[in-house]
N, CA, C and O atoms as a Tinker XYZ file with bonds, in Angstrom:
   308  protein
     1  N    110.704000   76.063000  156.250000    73     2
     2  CA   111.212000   74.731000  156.372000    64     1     3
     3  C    112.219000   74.770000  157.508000    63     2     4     5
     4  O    113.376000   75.186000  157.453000    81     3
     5  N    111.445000   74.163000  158.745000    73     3     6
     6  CA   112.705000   74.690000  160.110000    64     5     7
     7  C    113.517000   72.826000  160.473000    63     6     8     9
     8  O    112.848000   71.951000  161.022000    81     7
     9  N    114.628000   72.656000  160.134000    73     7    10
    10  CA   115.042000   71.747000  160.374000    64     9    11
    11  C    116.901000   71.792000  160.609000    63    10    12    13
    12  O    117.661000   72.688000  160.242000    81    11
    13  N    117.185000   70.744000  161.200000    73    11    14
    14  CA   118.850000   70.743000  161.980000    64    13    15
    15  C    119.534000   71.008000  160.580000    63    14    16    17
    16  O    120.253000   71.995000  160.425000    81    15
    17  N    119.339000   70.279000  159.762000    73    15    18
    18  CA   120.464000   69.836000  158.604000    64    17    19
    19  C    119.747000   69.722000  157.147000    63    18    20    21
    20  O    119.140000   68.661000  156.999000    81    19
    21  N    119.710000   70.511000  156.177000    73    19    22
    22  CA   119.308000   70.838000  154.720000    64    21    23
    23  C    119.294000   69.279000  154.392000    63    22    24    25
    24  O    120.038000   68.386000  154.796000    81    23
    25  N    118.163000   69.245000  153.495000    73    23    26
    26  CA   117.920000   68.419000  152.812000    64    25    27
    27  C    117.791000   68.594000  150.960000    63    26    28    29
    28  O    116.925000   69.145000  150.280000    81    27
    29  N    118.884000   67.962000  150.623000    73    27    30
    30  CA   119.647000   68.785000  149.585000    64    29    31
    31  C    118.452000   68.702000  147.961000    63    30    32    33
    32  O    118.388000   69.430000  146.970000    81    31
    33  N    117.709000   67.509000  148.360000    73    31    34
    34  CA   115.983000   67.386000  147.100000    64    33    35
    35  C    115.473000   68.209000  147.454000    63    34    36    37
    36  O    115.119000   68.871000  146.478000    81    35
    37  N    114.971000   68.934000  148.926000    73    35    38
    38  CA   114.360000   69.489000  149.296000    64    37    39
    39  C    114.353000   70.795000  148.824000    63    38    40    41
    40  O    113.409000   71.391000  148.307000    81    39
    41  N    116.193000   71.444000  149.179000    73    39    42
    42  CA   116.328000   72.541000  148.267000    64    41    43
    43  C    116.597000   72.812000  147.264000    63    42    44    45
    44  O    116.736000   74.023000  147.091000    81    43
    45  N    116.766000   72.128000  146.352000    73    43    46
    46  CA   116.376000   71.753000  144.830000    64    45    47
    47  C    115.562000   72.039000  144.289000    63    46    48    49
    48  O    115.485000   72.727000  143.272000    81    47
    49  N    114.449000   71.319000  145.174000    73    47    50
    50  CA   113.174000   71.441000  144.152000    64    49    51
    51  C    112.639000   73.252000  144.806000    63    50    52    53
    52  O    112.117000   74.067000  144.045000    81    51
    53  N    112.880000   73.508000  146.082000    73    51    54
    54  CA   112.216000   75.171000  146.201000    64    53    55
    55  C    112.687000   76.067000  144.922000    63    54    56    57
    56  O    112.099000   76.808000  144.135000    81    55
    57  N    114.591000   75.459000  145.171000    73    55    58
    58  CA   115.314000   76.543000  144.093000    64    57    59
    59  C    114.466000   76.700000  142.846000    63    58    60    61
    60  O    114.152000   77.786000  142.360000    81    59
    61  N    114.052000   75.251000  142.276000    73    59    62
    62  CA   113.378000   75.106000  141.011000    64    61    63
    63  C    112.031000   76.054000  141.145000    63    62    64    65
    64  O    111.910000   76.985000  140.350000    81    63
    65  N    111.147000   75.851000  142.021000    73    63    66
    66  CA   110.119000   76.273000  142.123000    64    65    67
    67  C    109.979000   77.634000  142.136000    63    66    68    69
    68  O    108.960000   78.268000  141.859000    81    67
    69  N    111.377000   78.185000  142.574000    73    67    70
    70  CA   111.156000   79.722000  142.717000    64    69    71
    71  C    111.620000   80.068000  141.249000    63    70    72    73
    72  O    110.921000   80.661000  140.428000    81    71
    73  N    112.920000   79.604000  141.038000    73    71    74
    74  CA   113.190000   80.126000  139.809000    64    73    75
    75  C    112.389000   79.936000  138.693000    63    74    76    77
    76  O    112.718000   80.283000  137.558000    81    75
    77  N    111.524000   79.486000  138.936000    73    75    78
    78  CA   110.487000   79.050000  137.686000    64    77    79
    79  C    109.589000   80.275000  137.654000    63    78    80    81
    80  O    108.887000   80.606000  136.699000    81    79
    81  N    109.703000   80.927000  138.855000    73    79    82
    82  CA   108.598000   82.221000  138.669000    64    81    83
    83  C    109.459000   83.764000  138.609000    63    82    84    85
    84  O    109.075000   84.795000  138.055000    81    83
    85  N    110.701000   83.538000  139.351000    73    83    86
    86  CA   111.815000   84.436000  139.220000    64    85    87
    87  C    113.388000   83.826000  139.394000    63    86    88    89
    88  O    113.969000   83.257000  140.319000    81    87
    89  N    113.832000   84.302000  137.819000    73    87    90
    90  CA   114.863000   83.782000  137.419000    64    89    91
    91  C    116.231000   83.827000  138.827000    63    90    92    93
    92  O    117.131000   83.110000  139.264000    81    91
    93  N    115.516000   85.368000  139.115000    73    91    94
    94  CA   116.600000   85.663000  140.042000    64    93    95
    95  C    116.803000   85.299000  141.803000    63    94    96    97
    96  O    117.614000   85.718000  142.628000    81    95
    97  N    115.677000   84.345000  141.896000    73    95    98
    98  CA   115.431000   83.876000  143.065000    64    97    99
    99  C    117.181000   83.418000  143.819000    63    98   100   101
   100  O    118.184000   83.570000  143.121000    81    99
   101  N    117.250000   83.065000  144.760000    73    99   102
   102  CA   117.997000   82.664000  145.455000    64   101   103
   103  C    117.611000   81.717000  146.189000    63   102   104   105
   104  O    116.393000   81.708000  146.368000    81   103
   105  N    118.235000   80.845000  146.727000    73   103   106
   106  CA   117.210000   79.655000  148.391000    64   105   107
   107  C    118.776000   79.253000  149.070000    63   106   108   109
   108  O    119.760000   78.781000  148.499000    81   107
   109  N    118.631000   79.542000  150.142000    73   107   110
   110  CA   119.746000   78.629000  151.147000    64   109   111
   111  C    119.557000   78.135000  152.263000    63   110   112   113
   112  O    118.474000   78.542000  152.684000    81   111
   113  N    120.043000   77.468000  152.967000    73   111   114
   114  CA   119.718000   76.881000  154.108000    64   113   115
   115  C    120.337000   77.789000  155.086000    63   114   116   117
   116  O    121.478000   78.182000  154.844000    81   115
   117  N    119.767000   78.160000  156.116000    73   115   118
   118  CA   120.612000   78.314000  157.091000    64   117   119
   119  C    120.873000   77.630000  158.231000    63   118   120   121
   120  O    119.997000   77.342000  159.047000    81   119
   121  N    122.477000   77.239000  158.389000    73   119   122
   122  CA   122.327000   76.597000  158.968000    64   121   123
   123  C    122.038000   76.928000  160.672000    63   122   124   125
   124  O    121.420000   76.221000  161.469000    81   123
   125  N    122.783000   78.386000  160.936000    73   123   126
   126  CA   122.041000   78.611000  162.644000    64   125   127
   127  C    121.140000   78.347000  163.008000    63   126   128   129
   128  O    121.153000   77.591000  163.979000    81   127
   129  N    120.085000   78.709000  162.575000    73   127   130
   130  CA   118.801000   79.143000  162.319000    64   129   131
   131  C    117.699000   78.098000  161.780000    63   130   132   133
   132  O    116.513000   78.131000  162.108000    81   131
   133  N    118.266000   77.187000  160.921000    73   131   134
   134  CA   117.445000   75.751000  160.738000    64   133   135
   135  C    116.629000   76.071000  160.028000    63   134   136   137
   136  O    115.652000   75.325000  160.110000    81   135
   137  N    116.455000   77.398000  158.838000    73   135   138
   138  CA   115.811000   77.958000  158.433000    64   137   139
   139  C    115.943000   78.053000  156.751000    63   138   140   141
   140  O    117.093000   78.262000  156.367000    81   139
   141  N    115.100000   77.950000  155.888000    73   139   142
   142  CA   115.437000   78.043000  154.646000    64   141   143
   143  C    115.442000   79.920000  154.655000    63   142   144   145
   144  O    114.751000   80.565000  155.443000    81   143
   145  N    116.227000   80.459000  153.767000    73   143   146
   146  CA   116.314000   82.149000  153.236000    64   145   147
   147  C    116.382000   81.632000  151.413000    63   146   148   149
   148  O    117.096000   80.923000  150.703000    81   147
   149  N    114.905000   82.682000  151.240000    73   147   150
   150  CA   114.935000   83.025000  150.413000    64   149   151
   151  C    115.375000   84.773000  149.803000    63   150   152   153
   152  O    114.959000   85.582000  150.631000    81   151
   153  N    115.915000   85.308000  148.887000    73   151   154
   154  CA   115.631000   86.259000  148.039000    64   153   155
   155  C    115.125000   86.222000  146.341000    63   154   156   157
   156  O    115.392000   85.698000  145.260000    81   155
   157  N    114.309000   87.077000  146.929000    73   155   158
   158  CA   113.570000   87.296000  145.333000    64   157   159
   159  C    112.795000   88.786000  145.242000    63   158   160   161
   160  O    112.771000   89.730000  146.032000    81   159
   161  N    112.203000   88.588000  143.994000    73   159   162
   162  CA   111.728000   89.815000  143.241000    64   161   163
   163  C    110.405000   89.687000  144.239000    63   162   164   165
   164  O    109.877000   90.635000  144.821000    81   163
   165  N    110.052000   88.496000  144.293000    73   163   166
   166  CA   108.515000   88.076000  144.658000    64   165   167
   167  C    107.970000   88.426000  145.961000    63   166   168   169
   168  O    108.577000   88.057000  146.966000    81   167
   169  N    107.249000   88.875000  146.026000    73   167   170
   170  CA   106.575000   89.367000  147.927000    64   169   171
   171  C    106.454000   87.942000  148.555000    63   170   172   173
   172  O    106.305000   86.830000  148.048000    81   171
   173  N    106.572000   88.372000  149.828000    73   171   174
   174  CA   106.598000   86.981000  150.814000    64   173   175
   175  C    105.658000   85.689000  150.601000    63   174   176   177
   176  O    105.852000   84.478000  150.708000    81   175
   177  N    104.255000   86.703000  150.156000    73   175   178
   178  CA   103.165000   85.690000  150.508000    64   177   179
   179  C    103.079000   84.919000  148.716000    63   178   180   181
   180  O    102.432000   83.888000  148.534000    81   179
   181  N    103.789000   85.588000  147.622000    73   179   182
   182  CA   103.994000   84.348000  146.577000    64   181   183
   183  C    104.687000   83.609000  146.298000    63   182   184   185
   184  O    104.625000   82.700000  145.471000    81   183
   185  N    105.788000   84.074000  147.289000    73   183   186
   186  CA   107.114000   82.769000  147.880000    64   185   187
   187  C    106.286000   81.625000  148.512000    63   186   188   189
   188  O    106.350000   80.410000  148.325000    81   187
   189  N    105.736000   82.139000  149.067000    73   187   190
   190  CA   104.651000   80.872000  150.110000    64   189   191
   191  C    103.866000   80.404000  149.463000    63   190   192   193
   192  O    103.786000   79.213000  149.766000    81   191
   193  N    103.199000   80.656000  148.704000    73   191   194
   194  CA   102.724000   80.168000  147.575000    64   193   195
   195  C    102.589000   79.224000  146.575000    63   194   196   197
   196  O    101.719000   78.464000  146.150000    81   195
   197  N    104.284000   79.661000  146.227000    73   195   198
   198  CA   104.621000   79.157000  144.904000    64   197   199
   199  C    105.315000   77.725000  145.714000    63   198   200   201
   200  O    105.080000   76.576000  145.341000    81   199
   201  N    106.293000   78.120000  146.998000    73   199   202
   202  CA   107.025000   76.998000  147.563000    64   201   203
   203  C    105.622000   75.689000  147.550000    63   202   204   205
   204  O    105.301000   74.699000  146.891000    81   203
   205  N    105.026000   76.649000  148.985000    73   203   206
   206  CA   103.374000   75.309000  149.382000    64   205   207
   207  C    102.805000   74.493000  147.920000    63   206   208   209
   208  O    102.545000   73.293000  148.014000    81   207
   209  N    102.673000   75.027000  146.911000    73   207   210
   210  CA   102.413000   74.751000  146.119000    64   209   211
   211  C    102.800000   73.480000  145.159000    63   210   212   213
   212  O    102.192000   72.777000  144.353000    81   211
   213  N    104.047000   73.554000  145.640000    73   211   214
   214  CA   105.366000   72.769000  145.088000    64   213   215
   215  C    105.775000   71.325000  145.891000    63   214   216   217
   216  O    106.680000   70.529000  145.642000    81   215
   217  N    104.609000   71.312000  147.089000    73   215   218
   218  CA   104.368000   70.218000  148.212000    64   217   219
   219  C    105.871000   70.577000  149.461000    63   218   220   221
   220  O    106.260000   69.795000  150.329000    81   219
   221  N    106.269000   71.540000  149.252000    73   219   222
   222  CA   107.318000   71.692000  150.134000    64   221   223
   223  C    106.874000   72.191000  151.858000    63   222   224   225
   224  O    105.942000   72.988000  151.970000    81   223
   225  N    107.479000   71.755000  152.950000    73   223   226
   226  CA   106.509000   72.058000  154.118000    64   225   227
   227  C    107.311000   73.432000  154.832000    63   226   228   229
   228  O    108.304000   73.417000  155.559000    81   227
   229  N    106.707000   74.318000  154.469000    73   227   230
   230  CA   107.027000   75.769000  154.570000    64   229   231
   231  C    106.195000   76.362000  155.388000    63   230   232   233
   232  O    105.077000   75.853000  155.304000    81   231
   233  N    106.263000   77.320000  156.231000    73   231   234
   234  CA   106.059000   78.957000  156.752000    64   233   235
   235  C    106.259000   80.309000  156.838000    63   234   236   237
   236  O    107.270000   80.365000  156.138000    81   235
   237  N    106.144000   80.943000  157.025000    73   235   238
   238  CA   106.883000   82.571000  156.731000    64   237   239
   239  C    107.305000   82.183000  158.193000    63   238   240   241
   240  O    106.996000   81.331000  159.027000    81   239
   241  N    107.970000   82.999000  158.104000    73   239   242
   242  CA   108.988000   83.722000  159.488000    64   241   243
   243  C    108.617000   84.715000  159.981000    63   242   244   245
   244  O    107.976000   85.619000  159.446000    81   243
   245  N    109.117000   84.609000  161.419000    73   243   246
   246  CA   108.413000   85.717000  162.210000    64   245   247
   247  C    108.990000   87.302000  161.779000    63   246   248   249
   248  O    108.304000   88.302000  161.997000    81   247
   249  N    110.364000   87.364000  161.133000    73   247   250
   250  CA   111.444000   88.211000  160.827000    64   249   251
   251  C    110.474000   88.830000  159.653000    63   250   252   253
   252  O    109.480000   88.390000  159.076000    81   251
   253  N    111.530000   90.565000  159.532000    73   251   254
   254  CA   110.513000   90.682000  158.381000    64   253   255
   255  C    111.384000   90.494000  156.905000    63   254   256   257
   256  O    112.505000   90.003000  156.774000    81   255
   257  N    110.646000   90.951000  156.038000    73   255   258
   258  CA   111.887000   90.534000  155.143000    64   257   259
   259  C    112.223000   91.628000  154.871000    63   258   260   261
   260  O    111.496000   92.594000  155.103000    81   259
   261  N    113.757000   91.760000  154.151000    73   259   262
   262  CA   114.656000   92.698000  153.971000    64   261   263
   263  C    114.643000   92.629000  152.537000    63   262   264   265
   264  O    114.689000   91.723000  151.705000    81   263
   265  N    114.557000   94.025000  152.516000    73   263   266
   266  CA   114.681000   95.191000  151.065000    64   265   267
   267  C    115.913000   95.380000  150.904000    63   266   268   269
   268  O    116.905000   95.477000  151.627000    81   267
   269  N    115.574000   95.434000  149.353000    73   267   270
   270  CA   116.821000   95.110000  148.435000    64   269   271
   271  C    116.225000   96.166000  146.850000    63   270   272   273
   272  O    115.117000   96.530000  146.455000    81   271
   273  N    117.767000   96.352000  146.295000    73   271   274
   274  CA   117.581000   97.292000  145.471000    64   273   275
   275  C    117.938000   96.562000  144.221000    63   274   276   277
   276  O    117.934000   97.010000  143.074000    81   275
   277  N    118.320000   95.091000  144.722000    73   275   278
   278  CA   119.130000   94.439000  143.650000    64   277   279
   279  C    117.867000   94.113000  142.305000    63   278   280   281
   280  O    116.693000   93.744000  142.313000    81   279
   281  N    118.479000   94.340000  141.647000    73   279   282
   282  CA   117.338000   93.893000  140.266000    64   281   283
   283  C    117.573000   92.113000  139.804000    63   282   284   285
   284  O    116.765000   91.384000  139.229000    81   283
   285  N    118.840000   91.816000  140.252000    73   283   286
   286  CA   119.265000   90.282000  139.895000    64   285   287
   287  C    119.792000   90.225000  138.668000    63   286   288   289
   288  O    119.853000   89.166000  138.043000    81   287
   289  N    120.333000   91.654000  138.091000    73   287   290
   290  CA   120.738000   91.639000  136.704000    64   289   291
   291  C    122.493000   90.795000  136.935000    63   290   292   293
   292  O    122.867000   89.983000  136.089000    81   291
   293  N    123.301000   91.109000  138.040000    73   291   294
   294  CA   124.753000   91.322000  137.766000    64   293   295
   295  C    124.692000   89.531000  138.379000    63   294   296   297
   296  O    125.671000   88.883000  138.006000    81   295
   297  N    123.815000   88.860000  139.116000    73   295   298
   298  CA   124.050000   87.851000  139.668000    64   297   299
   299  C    122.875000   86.831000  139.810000    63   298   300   301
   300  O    122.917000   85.899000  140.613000    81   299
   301  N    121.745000   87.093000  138.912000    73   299   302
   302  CA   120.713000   86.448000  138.992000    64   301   303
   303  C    119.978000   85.066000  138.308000    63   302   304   305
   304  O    118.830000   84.634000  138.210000    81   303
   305  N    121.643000   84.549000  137.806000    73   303   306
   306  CA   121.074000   83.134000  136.990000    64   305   307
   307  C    121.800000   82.813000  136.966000    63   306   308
   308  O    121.971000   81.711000  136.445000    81   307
């Protein structure tokens, strides 16, 4: 979702959409970058998935994604 300024339904409903498949999802806007960031448990392509799915107008990124050891236990809901 590449845009100037977050659209605050918009990230709502991803947040919802992800957390519906992992509790411990995360979603933010960025704002440099005009870019939604996600973290999750979930591999890229069921983020894309689950978002597209959800009617949200999404792409992966050219970046790759970054590994994490976090389980989402200490901060994940």
């Amino acid at each position: 979702m590449s845009q100037s300024a977050p659209d605050p339904v918009l990230l709502e409903q991803a947040r919802r959409a992800l957390t519906a498949q992992d509790e411990s999802a995360h979603v933010e806007f960025d704002a440099a970058s005009g870019t939604l960031r996600v973290q999750s448990q979930l591999d890229q392509a069921t983020v894309l998935k689950v978002l597209q799915s959800a009617a949200l107008p999404v792409t992966a990124a050219a970046e790759a994604a970054e590994r994490s050891d976090c389980c989402g236990g200490c901060c994940g809901s």
